[in-house]
C-alpha positions as CSV (number, residue, x, y, z in Angstrom):
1,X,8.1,-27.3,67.0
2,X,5.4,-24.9,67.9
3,X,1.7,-25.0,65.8
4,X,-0.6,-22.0,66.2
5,X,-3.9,-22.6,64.8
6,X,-6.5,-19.5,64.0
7,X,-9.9,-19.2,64.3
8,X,-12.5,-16.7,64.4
9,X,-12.2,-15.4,60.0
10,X,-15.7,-14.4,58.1
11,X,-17.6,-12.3,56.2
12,X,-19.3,-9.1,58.2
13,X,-20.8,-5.9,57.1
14,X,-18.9,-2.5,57.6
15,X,-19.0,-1.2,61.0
16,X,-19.5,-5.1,62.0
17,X,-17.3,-7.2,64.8
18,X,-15.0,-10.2,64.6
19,X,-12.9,-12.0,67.1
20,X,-10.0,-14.0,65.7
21,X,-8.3,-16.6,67.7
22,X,-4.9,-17.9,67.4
23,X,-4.1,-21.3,70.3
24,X,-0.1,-22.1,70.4
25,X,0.6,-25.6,71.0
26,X,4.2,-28.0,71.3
27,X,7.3,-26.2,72.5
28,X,6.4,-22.6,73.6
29,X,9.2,-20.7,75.6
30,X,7.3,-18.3,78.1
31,X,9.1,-15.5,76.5
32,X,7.7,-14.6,73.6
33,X,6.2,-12.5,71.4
34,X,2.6,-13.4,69.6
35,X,0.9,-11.0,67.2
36,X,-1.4,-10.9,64.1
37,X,0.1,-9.7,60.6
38,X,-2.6,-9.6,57.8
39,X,-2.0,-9.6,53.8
40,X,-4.8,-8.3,51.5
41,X,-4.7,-9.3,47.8
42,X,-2.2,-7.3,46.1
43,X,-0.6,-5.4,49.0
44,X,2.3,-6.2,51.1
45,X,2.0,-8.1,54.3
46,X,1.1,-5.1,57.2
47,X,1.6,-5.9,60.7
48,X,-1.3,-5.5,62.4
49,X,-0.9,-6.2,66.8
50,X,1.6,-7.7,68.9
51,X,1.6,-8.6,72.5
52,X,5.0,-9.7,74.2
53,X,4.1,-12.5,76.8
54,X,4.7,-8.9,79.5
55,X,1.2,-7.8,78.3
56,X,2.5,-4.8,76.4
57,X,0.8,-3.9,73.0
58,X,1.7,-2.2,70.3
59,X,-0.9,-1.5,66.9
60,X,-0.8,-0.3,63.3
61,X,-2.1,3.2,63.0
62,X,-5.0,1.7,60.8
63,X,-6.3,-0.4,63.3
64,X,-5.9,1.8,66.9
65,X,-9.0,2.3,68.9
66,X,-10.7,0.2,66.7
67,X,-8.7,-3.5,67.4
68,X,-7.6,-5.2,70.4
69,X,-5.0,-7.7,71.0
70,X,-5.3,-9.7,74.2
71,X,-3.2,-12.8,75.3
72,X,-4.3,-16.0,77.7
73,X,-0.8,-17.4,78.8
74,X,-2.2,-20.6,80.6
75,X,-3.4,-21.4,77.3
76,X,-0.9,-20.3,74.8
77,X,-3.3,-18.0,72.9
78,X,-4.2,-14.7,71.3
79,X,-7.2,-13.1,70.3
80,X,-7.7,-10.3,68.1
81,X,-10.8,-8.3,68.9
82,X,-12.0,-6.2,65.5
83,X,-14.3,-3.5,66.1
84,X,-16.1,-0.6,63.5
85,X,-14.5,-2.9,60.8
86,X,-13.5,-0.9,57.4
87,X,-13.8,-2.3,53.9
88,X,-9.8,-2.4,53.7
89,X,-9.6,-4.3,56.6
90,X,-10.4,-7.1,54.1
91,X,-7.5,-9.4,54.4
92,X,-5.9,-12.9,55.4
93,X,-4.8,-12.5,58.7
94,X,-1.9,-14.5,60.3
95,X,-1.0,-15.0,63.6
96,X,2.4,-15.4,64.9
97,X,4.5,-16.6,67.8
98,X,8.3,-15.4,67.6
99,X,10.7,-17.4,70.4
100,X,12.9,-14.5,72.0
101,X,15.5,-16.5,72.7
102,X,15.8,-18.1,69.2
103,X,14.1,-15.1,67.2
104,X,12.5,-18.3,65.3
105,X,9.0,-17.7,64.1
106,X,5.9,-19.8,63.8
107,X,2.9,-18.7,61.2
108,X,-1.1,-19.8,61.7
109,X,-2.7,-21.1,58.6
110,X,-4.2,-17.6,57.9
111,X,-7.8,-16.8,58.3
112,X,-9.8,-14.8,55.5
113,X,-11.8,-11.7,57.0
114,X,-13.6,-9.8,54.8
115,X,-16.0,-6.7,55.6
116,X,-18.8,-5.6,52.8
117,X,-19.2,-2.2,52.5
C-alpha cells in the first residue's frame, strides 16, 4: 500500500505562485513514475507533470515554462512549482505515484488551487 499526501493548495491572485507538495509513504518501488493530474469543475481530468524516478519531465502545453515538476527520492516526494498562474489553472490537483512494475496507481487526496483574476 502506498499513501501520497498533498500539500501546498490555496487561493492566489493571477500572475501569483504556489508550490504544491505531494510525500509518498508505505511500499514505494524505486521505479516509478509520480506526477500531478488536475480536474477543474466541469472539465475532464488533464494531466498536468510527470517525473519518472530517472528525472525526466514531461508537461501539458498549458502549463510549460510556467510549472515545474521536481522530485526528492530520499524522501519519496514531488513538488509542483506554479508560476504566472492563469485564472483556468483553477483546479483540484492530484498527485500520483504509478508502480512500473505493477502499472498500479496511487491518488493524493487532491488539493484545491484556485487563481482570482
Amino acid at each position: 500500500q502506498v499513501q501520497l499526501v498533498e500539500s501546498g493548495g490555496g487561493l492566489v491572485q493571477a500572475g501569483g505562485s504556489l508550490r504544491l507538495s505531494c510525500a509518498a509513504s508505505g511500499s514505494i518501488s524505486a521505479i516509478n513514475v509520480m506526477g500531478w493530474y488536475r480536474q477543474a469543475p466541469g472539465k475532464q481530468r488533464e494531466l498536468v507533470a510527470i517525473i519518472p524516478s530517472s528525472g525526466i519531465t514531461n508537461y501539458a502545453d498549458s502549463v510549460k515554462g510556467r510549472f515545474t515538476i521536481s522530485r526528492d527520492n530520499a524522501k519519496n516526494t514531488v513538488y509542483l512549482q506554479m508560476n504566472s498562474l492563469k485564472p483556468e489553472d483553477t483546479a483540484v490537483y492530484y498527485c500520483f505515484l504509478k508502480i512500473i512494475a505493477t502499472s498500479i496507481y496511487s491518488w493524493g487526496q487532491g488539493t484545491q488551487v484556485t487563481v482570482s483574476s
